[in-house]
N, C-alpha and C positions, 0 to 999 in steps of 0.2 A: 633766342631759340628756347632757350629754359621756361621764358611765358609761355610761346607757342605750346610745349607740352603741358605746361601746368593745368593751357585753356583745355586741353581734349582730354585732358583726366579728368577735369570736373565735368566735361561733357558726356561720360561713363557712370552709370548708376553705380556704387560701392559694390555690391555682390559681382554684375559683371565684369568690374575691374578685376577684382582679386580673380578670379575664373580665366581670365583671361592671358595669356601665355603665347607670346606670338612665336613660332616655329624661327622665320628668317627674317630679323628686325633689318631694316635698312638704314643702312646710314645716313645720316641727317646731315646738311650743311652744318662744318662745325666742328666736324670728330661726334667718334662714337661713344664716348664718354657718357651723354644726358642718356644717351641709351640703356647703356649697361647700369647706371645706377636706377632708371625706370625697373629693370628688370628685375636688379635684387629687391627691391622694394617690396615688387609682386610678390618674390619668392617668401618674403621673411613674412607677409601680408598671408598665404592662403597656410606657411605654418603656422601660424599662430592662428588662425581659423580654425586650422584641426585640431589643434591642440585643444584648445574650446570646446569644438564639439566631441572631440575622446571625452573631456572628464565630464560631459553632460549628458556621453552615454553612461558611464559609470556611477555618478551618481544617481540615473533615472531608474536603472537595471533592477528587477527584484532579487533578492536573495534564492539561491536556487535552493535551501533550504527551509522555505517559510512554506505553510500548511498550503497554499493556495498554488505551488511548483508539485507540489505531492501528489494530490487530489482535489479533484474541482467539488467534494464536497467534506466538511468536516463539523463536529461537532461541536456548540456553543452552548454558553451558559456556564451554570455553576460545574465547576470541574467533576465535581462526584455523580453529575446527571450526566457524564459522556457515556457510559458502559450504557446502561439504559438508552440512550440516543442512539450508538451505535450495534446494538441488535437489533432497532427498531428500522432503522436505513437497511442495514444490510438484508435482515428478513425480509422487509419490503418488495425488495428487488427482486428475487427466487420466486416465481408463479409456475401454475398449473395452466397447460391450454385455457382451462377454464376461468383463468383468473385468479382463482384462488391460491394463496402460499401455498409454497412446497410442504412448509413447515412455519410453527411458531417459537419463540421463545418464549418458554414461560418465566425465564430468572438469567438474570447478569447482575451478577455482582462478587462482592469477596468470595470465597471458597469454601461453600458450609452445606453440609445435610441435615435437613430438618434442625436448622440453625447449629448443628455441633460445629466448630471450626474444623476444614480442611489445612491442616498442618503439612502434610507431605506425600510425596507420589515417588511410590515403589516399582518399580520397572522390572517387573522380572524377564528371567530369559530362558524358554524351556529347554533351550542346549545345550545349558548350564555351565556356558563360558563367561557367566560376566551379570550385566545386571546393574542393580543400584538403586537408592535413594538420593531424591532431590526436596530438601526443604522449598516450602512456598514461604515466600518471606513477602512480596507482594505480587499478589494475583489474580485474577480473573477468571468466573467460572461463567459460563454458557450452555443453560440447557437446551436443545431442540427439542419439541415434540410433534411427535404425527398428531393424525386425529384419530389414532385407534385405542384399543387398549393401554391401560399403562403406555401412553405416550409412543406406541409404536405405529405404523402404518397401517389404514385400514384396508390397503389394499392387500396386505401380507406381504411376502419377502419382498423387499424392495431390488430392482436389476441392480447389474453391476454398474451400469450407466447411472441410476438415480444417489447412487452411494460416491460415484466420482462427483457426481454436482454438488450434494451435503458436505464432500470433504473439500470441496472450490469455497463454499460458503463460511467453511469454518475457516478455511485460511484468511479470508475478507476480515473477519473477523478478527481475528488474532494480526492482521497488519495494520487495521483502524487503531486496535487495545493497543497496540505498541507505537505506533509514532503517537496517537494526541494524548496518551496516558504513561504513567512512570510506573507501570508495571512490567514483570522482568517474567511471567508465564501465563499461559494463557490456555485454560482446560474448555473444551467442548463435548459435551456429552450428545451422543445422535441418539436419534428413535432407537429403542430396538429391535430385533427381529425374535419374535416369538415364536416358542416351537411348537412342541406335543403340548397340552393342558396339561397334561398329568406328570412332565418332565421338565419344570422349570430349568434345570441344567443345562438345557440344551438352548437356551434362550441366548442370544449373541446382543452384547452389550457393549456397540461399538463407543469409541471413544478420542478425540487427538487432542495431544499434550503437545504445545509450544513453548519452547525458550527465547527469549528476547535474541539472545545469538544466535540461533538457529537462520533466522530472516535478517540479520544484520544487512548483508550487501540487499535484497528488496527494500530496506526500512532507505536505504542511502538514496534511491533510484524513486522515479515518480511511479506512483502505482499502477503505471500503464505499462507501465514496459516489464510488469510481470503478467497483469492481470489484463490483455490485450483489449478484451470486449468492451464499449464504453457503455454497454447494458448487461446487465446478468441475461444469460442466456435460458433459453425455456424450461422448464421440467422435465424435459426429456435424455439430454445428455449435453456435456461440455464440449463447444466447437471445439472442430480438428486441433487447430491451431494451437490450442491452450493446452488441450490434454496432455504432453509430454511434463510440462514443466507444472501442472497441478500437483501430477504422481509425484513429480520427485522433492515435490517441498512437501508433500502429505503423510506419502506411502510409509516412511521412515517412522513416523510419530501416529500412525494410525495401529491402536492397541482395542485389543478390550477388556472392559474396566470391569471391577468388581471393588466392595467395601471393607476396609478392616477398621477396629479399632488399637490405637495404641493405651499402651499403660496407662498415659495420664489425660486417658478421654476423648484426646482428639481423632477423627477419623485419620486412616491413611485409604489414599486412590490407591490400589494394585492395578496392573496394566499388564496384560499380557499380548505381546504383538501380532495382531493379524496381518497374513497374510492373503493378497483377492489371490483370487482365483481365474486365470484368464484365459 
């Protein structure tokens, strides 16, 4: 009897043997004996199958922390060409009906006016509960410019819709700088909005200041599940969908800037907090 089954197991392909699990085995002339060890066999046969293929998922698995879980695009080459690389993507992507960028970059890099080093960014508070300086110890600056005057919009004031999409763009920005780069803030400077000719004062120098902490839980999560759209959306204003969660990683850190210098030369960013208007 023992031959008899040896012959119909080799008459089963190996995959459909292990697969194979009969519900109500019949006893054989004999005792049920050849049976029940056919059975454990199987059993010990499709564990040890899965066992196999668990550690052959685990091995094949990507790290859910490598660049390509993050974002399906990122920046190569020499490390010090990523800031460069990524104003050139992210700009890229912000168009006019007409095709044309929203805006350009004309500078990403360390944190400097007319080459003097950017040292530090002063936060004021006009309520006069608080405040603060933050040294830049490593940083990234980003300028945008319109096509108008001193880098502002030729169209004049820009909506409040075209300034939620500029502060959607800097955030890209400031989420590329900080997961492919080891920098810990991240300064963007917008077009700005010019006033009277003859009252520079009244000129609005919008500006947003990120810290590496700031975006920690986004930096953890792939960039889709903050930034939904898998295209920058038009020039016109930011899908429904996105606009809660733009404001509230933007609205906080959207200031307007102005220049100081300190004692020993270096500029400081002053930042006084704008608030929109809705």
């Amino acid at each position: 009897m023992a031959e008899d089954l040896a012959e119909r197991d080799a008459e089963v392909p190996p995959a459909e043997r292990e697969a194979f699990v009969p519900v109500e085995p019949r006893r054989r002339e004999g005792g049920a004996h050849p049976v029940r060890f056919g059975l454990a066999y199987l059993v010990l046969a499709v564990i040890a199958g899965a066992g196999v293929g668990a550690t052959i998922v685990l091995v094949d698995r990507p790290s859910v922390d490598s660049g390509a879980a993050w974002s399906s695009w990122r920046p190569t080459g020499r490390e010090s060409s990523y800031p460069g690389k990524i104003a050139e993507y992210v700009s890229g992507r912000y168009r006019r009906p007409s095709g044309t960028q929203l805006v350009t970059i004309t500078y990403a890099g360390e944190p400097k006016i007319q080459d003097v080093p950017l040292r530090s960014v002063a936060i004021q508070d006009p309520g006069g509960s608080g405040g603060g300086t933050v040294s830049i110890d490593k940083g990234l600056l980003y300028t945008l410019c319109g096509l108008g005057q001193s880098c502002a919009f030729r169209e004049g004031d820009p909506s409040e819709e075209t300034l939620q999409l500029m502060r959607r763009e800097a955030l890209e920005l400031a989420l590329y700088s900080f997961k492919y780069t080891d920098v810990n803030s991240v300064i963007a400077l917008l077009p700005p909005t010019l006033g009277d000719r003859d009252q520079p004062s009244d000129d609005a120098k919008p500006a947003l200041f990120f810290e590496r902490k700031d975006l920690r839980r986004e930096l953890d999560n792939p960039l889709r599940t903050t930034l939904y759209a898998s295209a920058a959306p038009p020039a016109t204003e930011v899908a429904p969908f996105e606009g809660p969660i733009v404001d509230e990683l933007t609205e906080p850190r959207f200031f307007n800037y102005d220049f100081a210098q300190s004692q020993e030369g270096s500029v400081i960013l002053a930042l006084t907090p704008l608030v929109l208007q809705r």
